[in-house]
C-alpha positions in Angstrom: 112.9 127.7 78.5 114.6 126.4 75.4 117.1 127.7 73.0 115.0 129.8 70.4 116.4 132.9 71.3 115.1 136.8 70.6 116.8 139.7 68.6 118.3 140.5 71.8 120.2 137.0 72.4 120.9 136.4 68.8 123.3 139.2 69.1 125.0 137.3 72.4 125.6 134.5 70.0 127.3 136.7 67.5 129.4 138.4 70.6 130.4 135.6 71.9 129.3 132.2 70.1 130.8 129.8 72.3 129.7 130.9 75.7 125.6 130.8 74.2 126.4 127.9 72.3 127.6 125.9 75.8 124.9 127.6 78.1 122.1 126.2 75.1 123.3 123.2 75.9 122.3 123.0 79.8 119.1 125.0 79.1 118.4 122.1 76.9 119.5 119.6 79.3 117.6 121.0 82.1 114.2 121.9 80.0 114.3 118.2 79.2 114.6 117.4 83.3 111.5 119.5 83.7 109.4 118.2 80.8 110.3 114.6 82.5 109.9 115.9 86.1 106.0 116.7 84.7 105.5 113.4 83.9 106.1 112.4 87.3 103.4 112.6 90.2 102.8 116.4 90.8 100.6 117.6 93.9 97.4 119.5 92.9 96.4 120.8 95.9 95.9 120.2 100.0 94.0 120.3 103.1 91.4 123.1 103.3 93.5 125.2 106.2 96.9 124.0 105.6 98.2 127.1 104.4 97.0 129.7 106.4 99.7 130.8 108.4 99.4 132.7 111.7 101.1 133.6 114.3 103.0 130.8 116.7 104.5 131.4 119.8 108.8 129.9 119.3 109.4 126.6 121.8 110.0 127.1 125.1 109.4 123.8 126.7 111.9 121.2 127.2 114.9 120.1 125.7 114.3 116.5 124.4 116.3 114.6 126.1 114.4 115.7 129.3 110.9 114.8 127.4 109.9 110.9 127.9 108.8 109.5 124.8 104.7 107.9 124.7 104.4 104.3 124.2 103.0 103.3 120.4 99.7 102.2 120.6 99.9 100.8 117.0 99.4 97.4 116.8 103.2 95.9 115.5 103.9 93.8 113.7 102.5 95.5 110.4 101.8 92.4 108.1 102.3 92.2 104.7 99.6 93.7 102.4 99.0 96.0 105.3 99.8 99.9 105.8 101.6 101.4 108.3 100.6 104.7 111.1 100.2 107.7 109.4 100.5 110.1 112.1 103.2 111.0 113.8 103.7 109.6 117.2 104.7 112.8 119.0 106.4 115.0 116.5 103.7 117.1 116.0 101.1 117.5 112.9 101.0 116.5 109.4 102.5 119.6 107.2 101.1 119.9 103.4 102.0 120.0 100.7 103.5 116.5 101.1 104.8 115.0 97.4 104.2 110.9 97.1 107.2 109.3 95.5 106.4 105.4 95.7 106.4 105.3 91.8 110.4 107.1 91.8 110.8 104.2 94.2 109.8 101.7 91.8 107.0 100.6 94.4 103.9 101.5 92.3 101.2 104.1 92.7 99.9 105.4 96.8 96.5 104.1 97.9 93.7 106.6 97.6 92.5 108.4 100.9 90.4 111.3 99.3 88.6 112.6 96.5 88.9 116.4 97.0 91.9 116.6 94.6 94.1 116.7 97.7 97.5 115.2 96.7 98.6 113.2 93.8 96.2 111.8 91.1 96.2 108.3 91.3 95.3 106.0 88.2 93.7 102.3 87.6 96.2 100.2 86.1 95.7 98.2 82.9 96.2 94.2 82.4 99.9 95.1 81.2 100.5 97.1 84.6 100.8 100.4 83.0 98.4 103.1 84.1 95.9 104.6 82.1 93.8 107.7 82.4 90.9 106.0 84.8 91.2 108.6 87.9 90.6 106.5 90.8 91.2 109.0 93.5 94.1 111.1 95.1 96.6 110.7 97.7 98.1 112.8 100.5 99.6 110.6 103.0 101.1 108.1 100.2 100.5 105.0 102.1 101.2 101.5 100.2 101.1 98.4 101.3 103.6 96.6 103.2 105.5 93.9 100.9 108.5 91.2 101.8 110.9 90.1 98.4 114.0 87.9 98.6 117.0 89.5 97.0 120.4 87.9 96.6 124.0 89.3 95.2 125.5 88.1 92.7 128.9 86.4 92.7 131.5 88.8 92.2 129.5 92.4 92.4 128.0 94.0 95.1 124.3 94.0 93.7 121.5 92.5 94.8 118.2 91.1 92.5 115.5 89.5 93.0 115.9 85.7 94.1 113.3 85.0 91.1 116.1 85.8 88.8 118.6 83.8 90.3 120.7 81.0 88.6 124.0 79.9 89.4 125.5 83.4 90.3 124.4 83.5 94.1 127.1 84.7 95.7 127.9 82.5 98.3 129.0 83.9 102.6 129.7 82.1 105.8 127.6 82.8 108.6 128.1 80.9 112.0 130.7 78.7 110.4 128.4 77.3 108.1 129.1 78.9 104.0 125.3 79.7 102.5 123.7 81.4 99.8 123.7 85.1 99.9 119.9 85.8 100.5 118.5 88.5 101.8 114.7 89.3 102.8 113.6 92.7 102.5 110.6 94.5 103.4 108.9 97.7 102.1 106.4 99.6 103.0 105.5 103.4 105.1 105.3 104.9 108.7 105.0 108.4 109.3 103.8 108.7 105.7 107.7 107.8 104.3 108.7 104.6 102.8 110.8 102.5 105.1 113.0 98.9 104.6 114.1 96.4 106.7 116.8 93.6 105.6 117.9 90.4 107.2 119.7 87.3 106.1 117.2 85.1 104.7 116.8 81.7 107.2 116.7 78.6 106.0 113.0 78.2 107.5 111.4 81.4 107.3 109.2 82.7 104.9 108.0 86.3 103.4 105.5 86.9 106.2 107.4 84.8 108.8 111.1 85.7 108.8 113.8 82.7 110.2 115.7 85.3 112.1 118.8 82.6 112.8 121.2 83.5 110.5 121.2 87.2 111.9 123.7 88.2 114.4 122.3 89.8 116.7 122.9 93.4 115.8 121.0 95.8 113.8 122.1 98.7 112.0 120.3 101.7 111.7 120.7 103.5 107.8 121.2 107.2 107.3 121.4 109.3 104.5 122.4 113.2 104.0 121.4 115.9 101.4 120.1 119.0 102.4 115.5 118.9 102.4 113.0 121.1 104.1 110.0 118.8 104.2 106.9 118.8 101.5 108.1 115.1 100.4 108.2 111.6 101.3 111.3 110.7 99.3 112.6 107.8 97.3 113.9 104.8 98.9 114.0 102.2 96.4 113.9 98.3 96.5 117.9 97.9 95.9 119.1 101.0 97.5 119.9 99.8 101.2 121.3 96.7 100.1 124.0 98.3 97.9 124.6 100.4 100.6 125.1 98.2 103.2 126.5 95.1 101.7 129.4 94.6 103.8 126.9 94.7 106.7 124.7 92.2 105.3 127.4 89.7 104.6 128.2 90.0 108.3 125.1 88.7 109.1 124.1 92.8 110.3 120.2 93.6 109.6 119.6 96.7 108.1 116.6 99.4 108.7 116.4 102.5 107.0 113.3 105.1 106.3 112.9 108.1 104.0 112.5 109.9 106.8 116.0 109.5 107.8 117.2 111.1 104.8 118.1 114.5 105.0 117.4 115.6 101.3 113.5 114.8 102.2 113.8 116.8 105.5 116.1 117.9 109.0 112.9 117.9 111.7 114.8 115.8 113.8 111.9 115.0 115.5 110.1 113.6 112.9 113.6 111.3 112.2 113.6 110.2 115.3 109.5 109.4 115.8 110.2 107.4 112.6 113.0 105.9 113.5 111.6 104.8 116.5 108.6 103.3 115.1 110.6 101.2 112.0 112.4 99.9 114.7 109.5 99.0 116.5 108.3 97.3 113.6 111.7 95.4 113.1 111.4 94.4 116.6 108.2 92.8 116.1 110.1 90.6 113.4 113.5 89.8 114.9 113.2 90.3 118.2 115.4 93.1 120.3 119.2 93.9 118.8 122.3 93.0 120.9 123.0 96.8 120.0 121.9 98.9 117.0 124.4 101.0 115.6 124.0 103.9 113.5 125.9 104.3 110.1 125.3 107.2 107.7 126.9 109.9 105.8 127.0 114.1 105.9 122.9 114.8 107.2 122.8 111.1 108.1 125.9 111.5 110.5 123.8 114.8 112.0 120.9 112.4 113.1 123.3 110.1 114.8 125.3 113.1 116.9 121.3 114.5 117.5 119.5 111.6 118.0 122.8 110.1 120.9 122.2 113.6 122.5 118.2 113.9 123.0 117.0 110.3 123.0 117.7 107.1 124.3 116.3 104.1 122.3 117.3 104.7 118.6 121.0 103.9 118.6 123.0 102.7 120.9 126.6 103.4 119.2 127.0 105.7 116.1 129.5 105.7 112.9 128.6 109.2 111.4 130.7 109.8 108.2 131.4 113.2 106.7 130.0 114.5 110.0 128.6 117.8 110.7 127.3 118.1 114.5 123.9 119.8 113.0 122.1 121.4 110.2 121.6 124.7 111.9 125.1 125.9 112.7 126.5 125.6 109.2 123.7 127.6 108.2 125.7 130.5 110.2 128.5 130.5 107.4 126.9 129.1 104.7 124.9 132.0 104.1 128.0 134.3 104.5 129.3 132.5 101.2 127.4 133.4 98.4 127.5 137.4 100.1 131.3 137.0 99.9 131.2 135.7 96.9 128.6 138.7 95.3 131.3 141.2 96.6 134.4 139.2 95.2 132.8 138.4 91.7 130.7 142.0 91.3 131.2 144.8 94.2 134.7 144.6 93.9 135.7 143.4 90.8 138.3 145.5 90.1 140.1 144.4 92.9 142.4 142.0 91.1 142.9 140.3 94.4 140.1 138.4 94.6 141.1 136.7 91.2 143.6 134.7 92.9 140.8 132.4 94.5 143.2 131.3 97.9 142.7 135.2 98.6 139.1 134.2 98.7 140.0 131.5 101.6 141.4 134.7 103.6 137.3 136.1 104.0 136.2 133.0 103.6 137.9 130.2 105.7 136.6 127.5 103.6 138.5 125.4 101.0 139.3 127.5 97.3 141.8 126.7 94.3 142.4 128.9 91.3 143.6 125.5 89.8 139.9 124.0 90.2 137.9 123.5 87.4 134.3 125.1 87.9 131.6 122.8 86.9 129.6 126.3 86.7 131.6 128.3 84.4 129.2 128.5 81.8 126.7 129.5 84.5 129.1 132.0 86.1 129.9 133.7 82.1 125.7 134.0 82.2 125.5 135.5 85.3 128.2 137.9 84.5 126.7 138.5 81.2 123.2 139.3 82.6 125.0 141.8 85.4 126.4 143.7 82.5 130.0 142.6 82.7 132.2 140.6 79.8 131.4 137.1 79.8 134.7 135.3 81.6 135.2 132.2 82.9 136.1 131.9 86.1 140.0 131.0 87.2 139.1 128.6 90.0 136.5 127.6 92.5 135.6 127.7 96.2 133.4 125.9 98.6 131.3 128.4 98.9 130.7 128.7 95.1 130.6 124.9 94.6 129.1 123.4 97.7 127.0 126.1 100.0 125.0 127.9 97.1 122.3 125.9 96.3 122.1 124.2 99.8 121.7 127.5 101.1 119.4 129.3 99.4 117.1 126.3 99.6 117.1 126.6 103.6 116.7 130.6 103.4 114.3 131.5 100.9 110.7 131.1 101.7 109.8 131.4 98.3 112.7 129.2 96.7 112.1 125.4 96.2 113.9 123.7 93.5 111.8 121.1 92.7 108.5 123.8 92.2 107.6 121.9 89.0 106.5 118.8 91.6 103.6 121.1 92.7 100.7 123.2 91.4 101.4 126.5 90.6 98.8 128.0 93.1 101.1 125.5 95.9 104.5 127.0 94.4 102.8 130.9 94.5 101.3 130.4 98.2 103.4 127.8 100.1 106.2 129.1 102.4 109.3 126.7 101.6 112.3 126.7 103.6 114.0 125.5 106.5 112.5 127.9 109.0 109.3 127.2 107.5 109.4 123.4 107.6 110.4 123.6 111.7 107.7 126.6 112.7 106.1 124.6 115.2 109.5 125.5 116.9 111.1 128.7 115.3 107.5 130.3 115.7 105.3 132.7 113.0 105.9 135.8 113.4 103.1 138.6 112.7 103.2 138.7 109.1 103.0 135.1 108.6 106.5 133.7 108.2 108.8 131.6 110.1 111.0 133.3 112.6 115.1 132.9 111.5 117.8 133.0 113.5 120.7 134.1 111.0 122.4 137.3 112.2 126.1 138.5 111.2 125.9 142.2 113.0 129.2 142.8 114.1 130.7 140.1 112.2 133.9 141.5 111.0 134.7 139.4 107.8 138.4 138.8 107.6 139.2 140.2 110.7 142.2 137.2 111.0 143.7 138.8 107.4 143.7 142.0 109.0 145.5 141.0 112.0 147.8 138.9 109.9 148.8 141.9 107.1 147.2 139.9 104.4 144.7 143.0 103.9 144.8 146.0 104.6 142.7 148.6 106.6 141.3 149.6 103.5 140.2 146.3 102.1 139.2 145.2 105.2 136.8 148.3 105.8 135.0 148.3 102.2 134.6 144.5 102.8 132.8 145.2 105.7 130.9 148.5 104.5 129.6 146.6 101.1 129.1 142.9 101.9 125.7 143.2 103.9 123.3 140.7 104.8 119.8 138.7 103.7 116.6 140.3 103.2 114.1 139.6 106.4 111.8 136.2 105.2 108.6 138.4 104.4 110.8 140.4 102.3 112.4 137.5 100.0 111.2 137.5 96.5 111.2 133.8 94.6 114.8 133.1 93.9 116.5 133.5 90.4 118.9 130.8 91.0 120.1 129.3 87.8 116.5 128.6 86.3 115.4 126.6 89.1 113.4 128.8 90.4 110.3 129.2 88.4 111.5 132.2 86.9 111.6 131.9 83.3 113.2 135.3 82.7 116.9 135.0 81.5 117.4 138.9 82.1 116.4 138.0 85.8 118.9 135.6 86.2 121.7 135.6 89.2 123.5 132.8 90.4 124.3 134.5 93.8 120.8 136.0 94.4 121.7 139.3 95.4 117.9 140.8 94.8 117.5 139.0 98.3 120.4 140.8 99.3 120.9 144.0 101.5 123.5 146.0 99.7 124.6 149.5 99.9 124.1 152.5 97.7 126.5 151.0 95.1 128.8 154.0 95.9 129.6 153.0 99.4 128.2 156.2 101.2 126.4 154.5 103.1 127.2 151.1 104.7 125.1 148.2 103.9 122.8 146.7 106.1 123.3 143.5 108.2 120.9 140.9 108.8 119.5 140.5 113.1 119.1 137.6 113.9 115.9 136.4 116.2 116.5 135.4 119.7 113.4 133.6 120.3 113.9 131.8 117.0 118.0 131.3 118.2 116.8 129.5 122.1 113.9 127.3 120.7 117.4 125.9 118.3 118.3 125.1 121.3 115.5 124.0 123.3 113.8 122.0 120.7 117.2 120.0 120.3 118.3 121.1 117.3 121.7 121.9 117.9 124.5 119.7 119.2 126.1 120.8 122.0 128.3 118.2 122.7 125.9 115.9 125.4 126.4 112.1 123.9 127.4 109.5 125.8 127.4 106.6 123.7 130.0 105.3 121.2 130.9 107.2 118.8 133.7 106.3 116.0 133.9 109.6 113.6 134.9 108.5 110.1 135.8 110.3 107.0 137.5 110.7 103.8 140.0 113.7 103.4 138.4 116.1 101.4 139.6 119.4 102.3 141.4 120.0 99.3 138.9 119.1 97.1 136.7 122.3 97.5 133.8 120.2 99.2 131.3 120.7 102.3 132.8 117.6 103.6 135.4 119.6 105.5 137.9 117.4 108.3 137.6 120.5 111.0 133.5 119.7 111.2 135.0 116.3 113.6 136.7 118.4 115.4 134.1 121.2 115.6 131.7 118.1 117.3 134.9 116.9 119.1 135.2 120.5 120.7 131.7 121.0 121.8 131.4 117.6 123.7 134.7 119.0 125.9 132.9 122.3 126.4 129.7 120.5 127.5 131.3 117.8 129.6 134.7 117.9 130.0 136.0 115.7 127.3 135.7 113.7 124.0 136.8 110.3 125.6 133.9 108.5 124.1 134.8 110.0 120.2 136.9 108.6 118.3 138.0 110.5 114.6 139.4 108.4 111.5 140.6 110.3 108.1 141.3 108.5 105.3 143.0 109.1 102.2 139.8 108.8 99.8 141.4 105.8 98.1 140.7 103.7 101.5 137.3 103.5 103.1 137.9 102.4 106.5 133.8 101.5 107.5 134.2 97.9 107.7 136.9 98.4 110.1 135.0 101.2 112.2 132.5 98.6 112.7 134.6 95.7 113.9 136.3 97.7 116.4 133.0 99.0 117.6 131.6 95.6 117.5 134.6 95.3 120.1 133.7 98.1 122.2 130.2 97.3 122.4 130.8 93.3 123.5 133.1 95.3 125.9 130.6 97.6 127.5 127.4 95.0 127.5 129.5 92.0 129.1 130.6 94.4 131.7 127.5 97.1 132.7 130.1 98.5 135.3 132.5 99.9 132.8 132.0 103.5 131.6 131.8 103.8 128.0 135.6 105.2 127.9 136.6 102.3 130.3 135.6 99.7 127.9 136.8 101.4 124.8 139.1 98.9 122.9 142.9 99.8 122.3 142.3 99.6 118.3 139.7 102.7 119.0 142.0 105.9 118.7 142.1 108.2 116.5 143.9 107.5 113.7 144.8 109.0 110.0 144.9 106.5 107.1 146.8 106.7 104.1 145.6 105.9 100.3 146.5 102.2 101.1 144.7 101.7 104.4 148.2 101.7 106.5 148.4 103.9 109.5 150.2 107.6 109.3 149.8 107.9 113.0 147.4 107.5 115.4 147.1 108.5 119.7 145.6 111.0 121.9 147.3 113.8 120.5 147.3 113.3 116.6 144.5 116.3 116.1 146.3 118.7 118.4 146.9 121.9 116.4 144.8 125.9 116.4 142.1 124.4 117.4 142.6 123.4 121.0 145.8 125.7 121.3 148.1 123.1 120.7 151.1 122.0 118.3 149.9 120.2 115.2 149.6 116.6 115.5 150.8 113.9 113.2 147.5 113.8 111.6 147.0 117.7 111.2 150.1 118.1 110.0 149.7 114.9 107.4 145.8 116.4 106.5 145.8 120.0 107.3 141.7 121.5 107.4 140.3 125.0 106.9 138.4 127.4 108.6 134.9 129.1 108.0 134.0 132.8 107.6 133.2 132.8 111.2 136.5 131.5 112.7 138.1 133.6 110.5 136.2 136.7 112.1 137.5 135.5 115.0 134.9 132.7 116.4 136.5 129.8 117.8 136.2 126.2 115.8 133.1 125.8 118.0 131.0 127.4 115.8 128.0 127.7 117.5 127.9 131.6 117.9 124.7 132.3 116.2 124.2 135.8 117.6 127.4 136.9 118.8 127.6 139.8 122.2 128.8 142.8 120.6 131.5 145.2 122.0 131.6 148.9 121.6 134.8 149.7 118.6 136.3 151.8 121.7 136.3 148.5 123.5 137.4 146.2 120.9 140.9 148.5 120.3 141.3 148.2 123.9 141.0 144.9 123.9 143.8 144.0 120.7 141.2 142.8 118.9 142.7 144.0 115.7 146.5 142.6 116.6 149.5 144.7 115.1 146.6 146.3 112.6 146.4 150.1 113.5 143.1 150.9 113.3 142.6 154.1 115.3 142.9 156.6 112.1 139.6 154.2 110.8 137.5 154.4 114.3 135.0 156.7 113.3 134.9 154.7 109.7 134.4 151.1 112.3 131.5 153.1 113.9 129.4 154.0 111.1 129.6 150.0 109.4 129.4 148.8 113.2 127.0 151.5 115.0 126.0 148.9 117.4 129.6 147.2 118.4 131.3 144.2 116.7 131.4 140.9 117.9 132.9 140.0 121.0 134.1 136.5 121.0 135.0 135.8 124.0 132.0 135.6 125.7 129.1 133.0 124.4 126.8 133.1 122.0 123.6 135.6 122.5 119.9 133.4 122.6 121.7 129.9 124.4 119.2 129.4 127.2 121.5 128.9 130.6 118.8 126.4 131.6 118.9 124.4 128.7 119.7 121.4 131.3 118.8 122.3 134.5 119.4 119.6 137.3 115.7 121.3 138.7 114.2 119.7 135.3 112.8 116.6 135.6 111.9 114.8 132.6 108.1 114.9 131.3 105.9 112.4 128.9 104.8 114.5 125.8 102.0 116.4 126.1 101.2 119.9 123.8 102.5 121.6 127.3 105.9 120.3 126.6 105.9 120.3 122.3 
């Protein structure tokens, strides 16, 4: 795309100059990206056989935890100038397309494994190191060679650079009592096919290939990273990256391990994370020698790998800091994709309804965080997109989670034929490659007859703003066209390629829509006949479960929950997520005791603390095996609510009390109030792990007050025709949770394709 425009748009710039003249502007930008992006490593082709898709039975064998893990036959330590396994230990087969990104990473070119065009073209390199148009071969499985640097930081910054650059500016730390250079050794290279690092305090005797392990303390921590992925890449992890993220750690004396493959933007098989996790540990145990403890510290999808890798393996961490947590990927998917339906009817179904332009009226359907105050980084966007519906092009008066956080995120994990970085493939791969989330986890979610992943999304009988009805904030009216027009998503085999901004291959600006809705079931347009929701698949909902992918609450090792308050900022970040893990672990066990939940004021970033005090609880529970992890909890780990200047608001047992758990508000909810989604709102509970809910009959539902104060029996035959088959019935569990997810009968198993 670029900005020479047709008869047709030359009129738009007449109509209404500025509005074309800004949107020119990010075509421009983004046109640029892509001409860029080309220049970058694209994958020509793949396998013969690796994308044919047939038919594949969901999971249905154990629940990890209950799975003993293989020993690694690979022969540790992997020394420098060597490569790392390939194959995945035991989380199943290599998937392809797989993008190489060791150049992004600044770590040069993959080694050729194949001829047959399968992969990335790889290049000789000239006397000058640039590459020049000598094919040498291609690449699928992006292997490089393993390779050791010293880094230090620089007095006064928190940056590292390579030791060969060093003058006087070497920052200067005391380890052990002793004050020494700031020196780090780090060390590159790929397992599993991603690119992992490991960083330790440089010794006063080691070397590159021999590391002098004595100024480390003992304790390793394990990196994570968020952003939302499903699969087809290995990711960028460059030289500097973990350094800057962990220096506080580093200056401790901490080591540091970290893979692509624990990053979330590359991919959530959890699996996978954890079989490469595993193995970089391995590899730094090889090294160092065996951690006192490894703790886990990550953000958003890095905090999800610490909740899921505490509850279905032992091993990996033995304490965890998640920030921004979610307890999973899979559950937020269950109102994530109500938002950008919500948001079609708000912005185009019902946009006559003045209502919605107050955007806290929004929050009422929604639950989540909006602010007709916020200014919307997509307005120029959102004046196209109304534009190209056939409406006047207006800004929008505010913004919403939904609209600023879930839509892109979302549509990546839904759409088979949606991947925003397309122009990093061939265009046959783009055409005939099934992207997705469901897609990327088959092997569990199963194929279903006409070739595509299985999904479990459902919201038949969800009754959107069912709380606002019972409250008087709506009426019966509203509340009944909502439900008649919103609808649901298209089945997978029924998706076209995504129009989303112009990310999705679509050059077509009369095609455009920023909410999708040609994926959308809608009604009639004149509301005769209700629209359609979307039915979830049970098989697809219990292998969730059984494969490990959701959270439901069984951890047992240390877990301080940290996070900056963020509710009001109309981002995914939301506070109630802690307490959504928080409530799940009491459900499963009986209580949270080994939890603990910080919020900060974003002005103060309390990690350093979280990881002195669980330094302390650790020291506590190793010197004395006896104690329970609660028993040797420290007093300074509570939960606790932090102004902008690090000082206490309050902290105890009962400072989150509030709706949640039926309670009055604590301290802390009072002082940092959260939200709600579109399912709580419907009248879920802040579990929120209803994927499927049981439906009750309308009849029953009146009975039962579901609708409050609301009258609703003039509107029961209207209920009936949007709900033929019942509406939700929240008081009894979710539909597809296997009741012998855990059962005391099942005795745990070494992997074998029986149990995968």
């Amino acid at each position: 795309m670029s900005c020479k425009f047709s008869t047709f748009l030359f009129f738009i710039v007449t109509s209404a100059g500025l509005f074309l003249l800004s949107s020119c502007s990010i075509l421009l930008d983004t046109d640029g990206l892509m001409q860029r992006s080309h220049k970058k490593a694209r994958v020509i082709s793949v396998p013969a056989g690796s994308l044919e898709y047939h038919e594949i039975a969901p999971y249905r064998g154990l629940h990890p935890s209950l799975i003993e893990r293989p020993s690694d036959p690979f022969p540790y330590p992997i020394r420098i100038g060597e490569t790392g396994p390939v194959e995945p230990l035991y989380a199943g087969p290599l998937t392809y397309p797989f993008l190489c990104q060791s150049e992004e990473s600044k770590l040069g070119q993959p080694l050729v494994d194949n001829h047959q065009q399968a992969g990335v073209a790889v290049y000789a390199i000239d006397e000058q190191g640039e590459k020049t148009d000598q094919l040498m071969g291609y690449s699928m499985d992006c292997s490089i060679p393993t390779r050791a640097y010293y880094y230090y930081n620089r007095k006064g910054t928190r940056k590292f650079y390579p030791l060969e650059e060093a003058d006087e500016d070497i920052a200067r730390i005391v380890i052990n009592g002793e004050e020494v250079d700031f020196i780090v050794r780090l060390e590159l290279g790929t397992i599993n096919r991603f690119i992992y690092s490991i960083a330790a305090l440089k010794g006063p005797n080691g070397t590159l290939h021999t590391p002098d392990k004595s100024r480390w303390n003992g304790r390793l921590a394990y990196h994570f990273k968020g952003g939302v992925g499903i699969g087809r890449k290995q990711g960028r992890n460059e030289p500097k990256t973990v350094l800057n993220d962990r220096y506080d750690q580093l200056a401790a004396g901490y080591a540091v391990a970290f893979s692509s493959g624990n990053k979330t933007s590359n991919h959530f098989n959890i699996w996978l994370a954890e079989d490469t996790a595993r193995r970089v540990k391995h590899q730094f145990v090889s090294l160092y020698g065996e951690p006192l403890y490894t703790v886990g510290i990550g953000a958003s999808g890095g905090a999800i790998q610490q909740y899921l890798l505490g509850q279905n393996s032992k091993g990996i961490i033995d304490a965890a800091i998640p920030q921004y947590s979610f307890p999973d990927m899979v559950t937020q998917l269950i109102y994530a994709l109500d938002c950008d339906l919500t948001e079609y009817y708000f912005d185009i179904t019902d946009r006559e309804n003045r209502m919605w332009e107050n955007w806290e009226n929004r929050m009422l359907v929604q639950g989540l965080s909006a602010h007709s105050v916020k200014e919307n980084r997509y307005a120029n966007i959102y004046r196209l997109a109304m534009l190209m519906n056939g409406y006047w092009p207006s800004a929008p008066s505010g913004a919403s989670e939904c609209a600023m956080e879930w839509r892109g995120p979302a549509q990546i994990a839904l759409n088979p034929r949606f991947y925003h970085h397309y122009n990093r493939y061939s265009d046959n791969l783009v055409k005939n490659t099934h992207w997705s989330h469901w897609e990327d986890l088959k092997e569990f979610y199963g194929v279903n007859k006409a070739g595509f992943a299985r999904s479990f999304w459902d919201n038949v009988g969800v009754q959107y703003g069912l709380q606002a009805l019972r409250n008087g904030e709506i009426d019966a009216e509203q509340f009944l066209q909502l439900n008649s027009r919103v609808g649901g998503w298209k089945n997978q085999q029924d998706m076209e390629p995504a129009r989303f901004w112009i990310y999705g291959g679509d050059s077509k600006l009369t095609d455009f829509s920023m909410w999708s809705h040609h994926n959308m079931k809608l009604d009639d347009q004149q509301g005769y006949q209700p629209a359609r929701r979307t039915e979830g698949d049970l098989l697809a909902i219990e292998a969730a479960y059984r494969a490990g992918l959701v959270f439901v609450g069984r951890i047992d090792i240390p877990v301080i929950d940290i996070r900056h308050y963020l509710d009001g900022e109309v981002n995914m970040h939301h506070s109630f997520a802690s307490l959504t893990t928080r409530q799940r672990m009491i459900e499963e066990k009986g209580n949270a005791d080994n939890q603990v939940i910080w919020v900060a004021d974003k002005a103060f970033d309390p990690t350093v603390q979280a990881f002195q005090v669980m330094d302390s609880w650790m020291l506590a529970l190793l010197n004395d095996p006896p104690k329970t992890v609660a028993e040797a909890k420290p007093a300074s780990a509570e939960d606790t609510c932090f102004d902008k200047n690090g000082s206490m608001i309050a902290k105890g047992g009962s400072v989150w009390d509030g709706e949640w758990n039926n309670k009055s508000a604590g301290k802390c909810t009072e002082s940092l109030p959260h939200y709600r989604t579109t399912r709580q709102v419907a009248g879920g509970s802040i579990s929120g792990d209803v994927f499927k809910c049981q439906l009750q009959s309308v009849e029953a539902a009146m009975e039962n007050g579901v609708y409050g104060k609301a009258s609703m029996t003039p509107y029961q035959n209207r209920l009936k025709r949007i709900f033929p088959s019942g509406v939700c019935d929240y008081t009894k569990p979710g539909a597809g949770r296997p009741e012998d997810l855990f059962a005391s009968n099942k005795k745990a198993l070494p992997v074998s394709p029986e149990n995968l």
